[in-house]
C-alpha positions as CSV (number, residue, x, y, z in Angstrom):
1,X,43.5,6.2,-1.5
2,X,40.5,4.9,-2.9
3,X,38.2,7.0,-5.4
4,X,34.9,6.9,-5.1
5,X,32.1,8.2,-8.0
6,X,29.1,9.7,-6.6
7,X,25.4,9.1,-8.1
8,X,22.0,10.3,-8.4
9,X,19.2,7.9,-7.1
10,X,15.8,7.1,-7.1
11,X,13.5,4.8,-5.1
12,X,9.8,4.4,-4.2
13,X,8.0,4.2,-0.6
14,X,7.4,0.0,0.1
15,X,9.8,-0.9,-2.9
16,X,12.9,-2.8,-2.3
17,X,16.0,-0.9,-3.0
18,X,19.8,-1.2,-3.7
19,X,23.1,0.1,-5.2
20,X,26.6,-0.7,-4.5
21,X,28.9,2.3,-4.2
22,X,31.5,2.3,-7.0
23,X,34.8,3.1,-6.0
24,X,38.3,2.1,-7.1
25,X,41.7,0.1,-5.0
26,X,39.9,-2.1,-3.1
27,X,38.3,-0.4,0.0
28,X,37.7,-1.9,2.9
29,X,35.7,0.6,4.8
30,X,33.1,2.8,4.4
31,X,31.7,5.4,6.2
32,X,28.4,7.6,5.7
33,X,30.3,11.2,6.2
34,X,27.5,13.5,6.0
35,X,23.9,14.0,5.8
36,X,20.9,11.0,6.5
37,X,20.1,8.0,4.5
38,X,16.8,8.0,3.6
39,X,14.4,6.1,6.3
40,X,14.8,2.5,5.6
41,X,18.2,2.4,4.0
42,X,21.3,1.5,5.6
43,X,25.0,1.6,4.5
44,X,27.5,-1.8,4.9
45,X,30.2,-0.6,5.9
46,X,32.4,-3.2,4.5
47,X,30.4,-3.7,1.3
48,X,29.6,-0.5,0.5
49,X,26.2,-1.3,-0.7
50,X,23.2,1.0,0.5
51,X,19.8,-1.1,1.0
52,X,16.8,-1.5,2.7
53,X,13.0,-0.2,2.2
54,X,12.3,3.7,1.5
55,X,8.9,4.1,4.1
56,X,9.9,8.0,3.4
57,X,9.1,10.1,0.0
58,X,11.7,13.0,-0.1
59,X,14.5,14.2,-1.4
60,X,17.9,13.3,0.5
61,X,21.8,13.9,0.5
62,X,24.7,12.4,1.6
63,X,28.7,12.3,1.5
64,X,30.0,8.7,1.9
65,X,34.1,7.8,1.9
66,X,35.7,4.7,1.6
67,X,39.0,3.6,3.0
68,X,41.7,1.0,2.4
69,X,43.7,2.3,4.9
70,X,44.0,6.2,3.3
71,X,40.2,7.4,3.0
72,X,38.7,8.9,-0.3
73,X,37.8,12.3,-0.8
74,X,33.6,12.6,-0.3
75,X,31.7,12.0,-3.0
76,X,27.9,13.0,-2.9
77,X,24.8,11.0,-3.4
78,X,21.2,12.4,-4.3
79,X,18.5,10.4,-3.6
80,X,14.6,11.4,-5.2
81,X,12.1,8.9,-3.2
82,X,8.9,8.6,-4.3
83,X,5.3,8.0,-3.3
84,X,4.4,4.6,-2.8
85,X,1.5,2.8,-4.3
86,X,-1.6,1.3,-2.4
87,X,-2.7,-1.9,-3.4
88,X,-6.4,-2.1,-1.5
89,X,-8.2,-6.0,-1.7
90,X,-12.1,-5.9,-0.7
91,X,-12.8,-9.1,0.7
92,X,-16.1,-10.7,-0.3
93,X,-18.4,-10.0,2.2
94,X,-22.1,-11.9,3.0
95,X,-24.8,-10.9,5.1
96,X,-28.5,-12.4,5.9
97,X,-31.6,-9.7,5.7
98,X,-33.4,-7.8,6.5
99,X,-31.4,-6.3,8.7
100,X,-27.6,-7.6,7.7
101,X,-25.1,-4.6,7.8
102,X,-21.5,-4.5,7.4
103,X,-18.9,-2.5,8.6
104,X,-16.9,-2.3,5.0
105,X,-13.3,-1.5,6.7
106,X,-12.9,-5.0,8.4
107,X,-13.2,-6.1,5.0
108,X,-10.9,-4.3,3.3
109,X,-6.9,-5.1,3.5
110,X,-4.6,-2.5,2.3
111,X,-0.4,-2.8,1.8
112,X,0.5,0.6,2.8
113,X,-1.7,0.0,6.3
114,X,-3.9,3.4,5.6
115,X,-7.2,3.0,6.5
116,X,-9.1,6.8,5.8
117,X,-12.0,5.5,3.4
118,X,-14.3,7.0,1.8
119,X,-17.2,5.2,-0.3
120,X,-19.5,5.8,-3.3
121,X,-22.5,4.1,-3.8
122,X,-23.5,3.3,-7.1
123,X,-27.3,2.3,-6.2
124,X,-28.6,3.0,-2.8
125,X,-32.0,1.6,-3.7
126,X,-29.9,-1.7,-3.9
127,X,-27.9,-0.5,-0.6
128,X,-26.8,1.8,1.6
129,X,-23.9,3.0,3.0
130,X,-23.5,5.1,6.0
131,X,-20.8,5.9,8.6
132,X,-18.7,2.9,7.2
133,X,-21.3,0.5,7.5
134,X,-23.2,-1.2,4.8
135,X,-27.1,-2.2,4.9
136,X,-29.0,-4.3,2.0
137,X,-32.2,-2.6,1.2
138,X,-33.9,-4.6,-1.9
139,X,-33.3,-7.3,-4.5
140,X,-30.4,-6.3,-7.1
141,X,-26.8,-5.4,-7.6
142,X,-24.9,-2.2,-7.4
143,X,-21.2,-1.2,-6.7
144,X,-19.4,0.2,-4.1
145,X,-16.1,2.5,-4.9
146,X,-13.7,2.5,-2.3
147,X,-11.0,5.1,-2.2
148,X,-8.3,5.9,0.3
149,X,-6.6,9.5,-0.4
150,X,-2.9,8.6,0.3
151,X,-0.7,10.9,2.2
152,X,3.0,12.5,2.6
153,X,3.9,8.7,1.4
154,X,1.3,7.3,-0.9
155,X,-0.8,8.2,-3.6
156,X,-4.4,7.5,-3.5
157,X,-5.7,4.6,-4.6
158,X,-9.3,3.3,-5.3
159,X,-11.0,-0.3,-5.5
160,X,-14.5,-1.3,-6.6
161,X,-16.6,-4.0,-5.0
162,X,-19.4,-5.5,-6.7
163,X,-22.9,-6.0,-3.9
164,X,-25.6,-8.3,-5.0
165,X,-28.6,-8.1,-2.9
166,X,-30.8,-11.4,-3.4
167,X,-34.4,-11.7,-1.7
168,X,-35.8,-15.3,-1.9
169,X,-38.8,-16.1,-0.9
170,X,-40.6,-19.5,-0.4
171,X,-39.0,-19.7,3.3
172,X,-35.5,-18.4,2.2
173,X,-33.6,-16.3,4.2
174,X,-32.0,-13.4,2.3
175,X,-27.9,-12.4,1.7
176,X,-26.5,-9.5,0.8
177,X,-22.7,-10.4,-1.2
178,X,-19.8,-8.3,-2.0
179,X,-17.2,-9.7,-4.2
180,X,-14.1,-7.3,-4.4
181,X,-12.9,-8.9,-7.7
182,X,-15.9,-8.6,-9.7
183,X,-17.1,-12.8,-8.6
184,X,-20.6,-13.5,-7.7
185,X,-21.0,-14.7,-3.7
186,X,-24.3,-15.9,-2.7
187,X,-25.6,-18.1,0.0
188,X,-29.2,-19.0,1.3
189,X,-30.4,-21.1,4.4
190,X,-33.7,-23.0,4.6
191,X,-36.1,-22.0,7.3
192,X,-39.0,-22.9,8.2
């Protein structure tokens, strides 16, 4: 019968995972005995190699055999999954005065799909941000610190866009830009 050598593994929420269970005399067959995979990884049964996704941080245990006709005695596998990282993009945003606002979440992409925000306002002279929603209240640049807290599965993360407020006169209308990168967005229309 086949003899198969169990492990301790670790993984991370959102990142790609595999390993191929070692065991000797060629099996043919094998067969999750006991216990649950962590969510997002599955067993081949004729491969033997567990893969998938971890969307789950926890700690899990499992018995797998393998078979070439006689099956293997259990062998046990620990697996530590981790909290997943957040990678959160503010999209440069542009908005006419005096009475532009933005709602900040629309522009604002996140990998892990959480969307709880929170925002700090580095000048509110410059702007303001309340409820979500951003309004451009005079000439100048400030910066805006987005933060989303994480949960069971994620840690926090945090992202910083950069708001330039420009007021031209001489029959200009007025923009408010946000570039999330730290790049400088500005557009004006003539008017008469």
């Amino acid at each position: 019968a086949p003899v198969i050598t169990g492990a301790n593994l670790s993984g991370t929420v959102g990142v790609a995972f595999s390993h191929n269970v070692i065991a000797t005399n060629s099996p043919t067959n094998y067969t999750l005995a006991s216990g649950t995979l962590p969510t997002g990884l599955t067993l081949n049964s004729t491969t033997g190699v567990i893969s998938g996704t971890p969307t789950t941080a926890n700690s899990f245990s499992v018995t797998i055999t393998a078979s070439n006709g006689p099956t293997s005695a259990p062998a046990t596998f620990n697996f530590t999954i981790s909290k997943g990282t957040q990678t959160i993009t503010v999209n440069p945003i542009t908005l006419a005065l005096p009475s532009g606002t933005a709602i900040l979440s629309t522009y604002i992409t996140n990998s892990s799909g959480l969307s709880n925000y929170s925002y700090v306002n580095t000048k509110t002279e410059i702007a303001t941000e309340s409820g979500g929603t951003l309004t451009a209240v005079s000439e100048g640049t400030t910066q805006i610190t987005v933060t989303e807290p994480g949960n069971a599965n994620y840690n926090s993360a945090t992202a910083i866009g950069n708001i330039t407020v420009t007021n031209i006169s001489y029959g200009y209308n007025s923009y408010l830009s946000i570039a999330g990168s730290g790049s400088y967005t500005s557009s004006s229309t003539w008017s008469r």
